[in-house]
Residue frames as qw, qx, qy, qz and C-alpha x, y, z in Angstrom:
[[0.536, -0.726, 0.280, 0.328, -66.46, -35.44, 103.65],
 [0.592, 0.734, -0.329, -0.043, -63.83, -34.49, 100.92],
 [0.921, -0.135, 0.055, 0.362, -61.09, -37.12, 100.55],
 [0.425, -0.656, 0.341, 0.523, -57.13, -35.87, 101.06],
 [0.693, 0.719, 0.031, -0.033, -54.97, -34.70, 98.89],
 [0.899, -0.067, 0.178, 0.395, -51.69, -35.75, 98.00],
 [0.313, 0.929, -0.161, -0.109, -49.36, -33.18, 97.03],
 [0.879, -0.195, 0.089, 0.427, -45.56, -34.33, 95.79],
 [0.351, 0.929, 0.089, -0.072, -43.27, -31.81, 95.52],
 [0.857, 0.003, 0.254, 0.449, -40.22, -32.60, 93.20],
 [0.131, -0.739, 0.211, 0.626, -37.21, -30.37, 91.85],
 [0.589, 0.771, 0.158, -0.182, -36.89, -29.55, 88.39],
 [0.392, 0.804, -0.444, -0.042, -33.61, -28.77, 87.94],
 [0.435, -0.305, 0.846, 0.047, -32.51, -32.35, 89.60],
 [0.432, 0.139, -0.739, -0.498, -35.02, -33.94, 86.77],
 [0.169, 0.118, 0.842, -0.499, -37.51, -35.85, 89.55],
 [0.695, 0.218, 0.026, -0.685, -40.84, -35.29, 87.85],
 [0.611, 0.018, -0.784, -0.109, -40.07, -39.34, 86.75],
 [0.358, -0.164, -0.843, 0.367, -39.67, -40.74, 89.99],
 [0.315, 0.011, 0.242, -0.918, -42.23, -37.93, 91.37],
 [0.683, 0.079, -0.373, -0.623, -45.03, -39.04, 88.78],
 [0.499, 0.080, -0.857, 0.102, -44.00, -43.00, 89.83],
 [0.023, 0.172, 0.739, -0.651, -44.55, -42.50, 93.52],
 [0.442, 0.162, 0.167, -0.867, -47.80, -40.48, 92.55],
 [0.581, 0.248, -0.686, -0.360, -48.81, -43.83, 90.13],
 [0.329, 0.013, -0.902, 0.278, -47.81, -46.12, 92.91],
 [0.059, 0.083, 0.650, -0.753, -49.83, -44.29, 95.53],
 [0.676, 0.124, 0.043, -0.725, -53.08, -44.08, 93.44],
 [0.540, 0.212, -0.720, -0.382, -52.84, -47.42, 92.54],
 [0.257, -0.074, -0.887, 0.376, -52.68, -48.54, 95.86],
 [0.057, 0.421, 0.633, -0.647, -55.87, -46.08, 96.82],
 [0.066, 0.433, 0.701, 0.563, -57.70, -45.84, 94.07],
 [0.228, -0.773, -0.542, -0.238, -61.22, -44.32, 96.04],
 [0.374, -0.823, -0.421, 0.070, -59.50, -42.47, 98.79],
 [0.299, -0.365, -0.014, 0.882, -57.36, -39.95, 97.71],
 [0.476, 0.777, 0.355, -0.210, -59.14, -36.88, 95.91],
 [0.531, 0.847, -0.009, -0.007, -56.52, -35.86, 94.20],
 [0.761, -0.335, 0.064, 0.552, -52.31, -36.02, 93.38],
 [0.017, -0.995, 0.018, 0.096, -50.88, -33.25, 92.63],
 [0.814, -0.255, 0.007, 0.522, -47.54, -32.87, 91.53],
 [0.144, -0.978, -0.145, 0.039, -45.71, -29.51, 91.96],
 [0.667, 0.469, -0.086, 0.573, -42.53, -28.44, 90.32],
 [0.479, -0.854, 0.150, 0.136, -39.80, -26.91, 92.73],
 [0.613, 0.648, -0.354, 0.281, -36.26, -26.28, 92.68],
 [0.041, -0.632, 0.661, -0.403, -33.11, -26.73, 94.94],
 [0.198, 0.220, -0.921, 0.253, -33.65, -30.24, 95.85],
 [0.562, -0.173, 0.310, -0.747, -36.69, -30.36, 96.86],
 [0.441, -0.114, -0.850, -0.266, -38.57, -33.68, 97.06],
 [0.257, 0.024, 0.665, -0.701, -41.57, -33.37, 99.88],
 [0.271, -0.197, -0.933, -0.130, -44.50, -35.70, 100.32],
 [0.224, 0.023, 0.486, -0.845, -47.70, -34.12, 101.77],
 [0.268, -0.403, -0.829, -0.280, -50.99, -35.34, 102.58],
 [0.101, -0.929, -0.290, -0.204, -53.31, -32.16, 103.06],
 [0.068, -0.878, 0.309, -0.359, -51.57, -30.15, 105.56],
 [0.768, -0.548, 0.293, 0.156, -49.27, -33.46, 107.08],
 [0.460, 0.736, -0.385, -0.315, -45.81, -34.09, 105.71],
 [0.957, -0.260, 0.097, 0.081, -45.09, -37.46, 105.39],
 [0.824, 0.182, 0.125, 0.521, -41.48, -37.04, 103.21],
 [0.068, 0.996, -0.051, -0.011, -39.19, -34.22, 103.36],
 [0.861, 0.291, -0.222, 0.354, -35.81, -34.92, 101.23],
 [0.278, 0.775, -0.311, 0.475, -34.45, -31.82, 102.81],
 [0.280, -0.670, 0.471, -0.501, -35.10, -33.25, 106.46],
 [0.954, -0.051, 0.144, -0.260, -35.22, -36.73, 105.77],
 [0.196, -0.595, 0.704, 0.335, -32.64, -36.78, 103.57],
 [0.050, -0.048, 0.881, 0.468, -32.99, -39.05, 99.80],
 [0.585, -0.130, -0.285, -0.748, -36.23, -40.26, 99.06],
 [0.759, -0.189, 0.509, -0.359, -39.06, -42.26, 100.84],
 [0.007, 0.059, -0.986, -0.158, -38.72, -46.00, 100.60],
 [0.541, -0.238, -0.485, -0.644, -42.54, -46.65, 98.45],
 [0.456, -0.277, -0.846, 0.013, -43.28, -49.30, 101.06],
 [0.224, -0.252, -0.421, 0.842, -42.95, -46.65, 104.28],
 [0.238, 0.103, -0.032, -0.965, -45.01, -43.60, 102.15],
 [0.542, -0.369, -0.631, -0.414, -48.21, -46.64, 101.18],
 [0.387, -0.394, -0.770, 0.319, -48.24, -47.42, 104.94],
 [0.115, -0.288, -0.105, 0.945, -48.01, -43.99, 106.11],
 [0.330, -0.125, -0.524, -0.775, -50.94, -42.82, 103.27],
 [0.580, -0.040, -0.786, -0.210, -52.85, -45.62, 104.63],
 [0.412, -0.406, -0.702, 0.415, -52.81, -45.05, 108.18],
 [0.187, 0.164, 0.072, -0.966, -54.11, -41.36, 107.44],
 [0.540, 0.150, -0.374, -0.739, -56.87, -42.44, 104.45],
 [0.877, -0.089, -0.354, -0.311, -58.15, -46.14, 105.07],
 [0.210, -0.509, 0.767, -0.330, -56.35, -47.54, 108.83],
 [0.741, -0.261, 0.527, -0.324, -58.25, -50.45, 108.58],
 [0.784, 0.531, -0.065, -0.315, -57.26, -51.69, 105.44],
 [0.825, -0.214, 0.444, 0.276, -54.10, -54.47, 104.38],
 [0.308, 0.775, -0.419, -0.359, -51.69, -52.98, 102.09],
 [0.850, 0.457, -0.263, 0.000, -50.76, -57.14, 101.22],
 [0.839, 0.119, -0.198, 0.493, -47.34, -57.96, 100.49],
 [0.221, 0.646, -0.246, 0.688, -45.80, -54.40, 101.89],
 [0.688, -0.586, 0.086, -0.420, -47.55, -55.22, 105.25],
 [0.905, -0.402, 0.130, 0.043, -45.59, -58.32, 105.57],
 [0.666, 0.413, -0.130, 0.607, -42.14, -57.32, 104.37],
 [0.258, -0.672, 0.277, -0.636, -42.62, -54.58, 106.95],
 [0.790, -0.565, 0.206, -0.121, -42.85, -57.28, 109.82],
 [0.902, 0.168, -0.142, 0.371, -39.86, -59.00, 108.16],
 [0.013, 0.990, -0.098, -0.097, -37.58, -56.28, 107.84],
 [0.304, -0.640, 0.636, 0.306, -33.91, -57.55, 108.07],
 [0.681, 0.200, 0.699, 0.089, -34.57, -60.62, 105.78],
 [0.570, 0.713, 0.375, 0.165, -35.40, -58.69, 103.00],
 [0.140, 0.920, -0.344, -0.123, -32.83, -56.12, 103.02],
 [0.515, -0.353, 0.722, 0.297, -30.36, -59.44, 103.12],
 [0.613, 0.365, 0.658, 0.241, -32.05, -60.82, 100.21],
 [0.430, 0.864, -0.029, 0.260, -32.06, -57.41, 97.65],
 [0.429, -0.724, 0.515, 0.165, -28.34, -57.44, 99.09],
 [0.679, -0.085, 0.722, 0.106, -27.88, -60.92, 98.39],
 [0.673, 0.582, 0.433, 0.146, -29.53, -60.38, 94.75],
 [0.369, 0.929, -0.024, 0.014, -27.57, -57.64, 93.82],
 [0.592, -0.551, 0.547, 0.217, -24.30, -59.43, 95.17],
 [0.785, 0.265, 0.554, 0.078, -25.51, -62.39, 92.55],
 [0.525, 0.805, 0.266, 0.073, -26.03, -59.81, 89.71],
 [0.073, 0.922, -0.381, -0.013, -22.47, -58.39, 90.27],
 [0.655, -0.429, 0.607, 0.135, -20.50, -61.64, 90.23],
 [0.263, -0.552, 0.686, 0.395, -18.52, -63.06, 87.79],
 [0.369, 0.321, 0.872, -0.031, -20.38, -65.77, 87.20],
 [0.178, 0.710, 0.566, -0.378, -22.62, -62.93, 85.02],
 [0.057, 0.629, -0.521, -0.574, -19.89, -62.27, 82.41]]
């Protein structure tokens, strides 16, 4: 059975082929054996879309910004290996509020006075 393929497709004239190339980095790193391939696919007008064979998981134009890395491993994951523990992203996902206080909270820290 051929393994999925990832396909990210990122606009050029916004300059995305970084953060494209990242996500595509992150996502093999996290599935090393079971994707066959990432792909990444230069586009224009804004484009940023996330497909895995013929599903889309990310679509800036109808999502709107970009996926949050933790959301697009789970999402991968329940297509390519459901039975598997993605770790620390698994449980930051049951947290949820806690951690959006705390990368608040840290970026409160980093903007205070105190940091002159």
């Amino acid at each position: 059975m051929p393994r999925p393929r990832l396909e990210i497709t990122y606009c050029t004239q916004c300059r995305w082929l970084l953060r494209a190339g990242w996500t595509a980095q992150e996502l093999l790193t996290s599935f090393p054996g079971d994707l066959g391939e990432v792909a990444l696919v230069p586009g224009v007008g804004g484009v940023f879309t996330v497909r895995l064979d013929d599903d889309v998981l990310w679509d800036r134009g109808e999502q709107g910004g970009f996926p949050e890395l933790s959301r697009l491993k789970q999402q991968v994951r329940d297509r390519v290996a459901p039975d598997r523990s993605l770790g620390h992203t698994d449980r930051a996902a049951t947290r949820g509020a806690p951690r959006a206080h705390a990368q608040r909270r840290a970026i409160r820290d980093c903007t205070s006075p105190s940091w002159t």
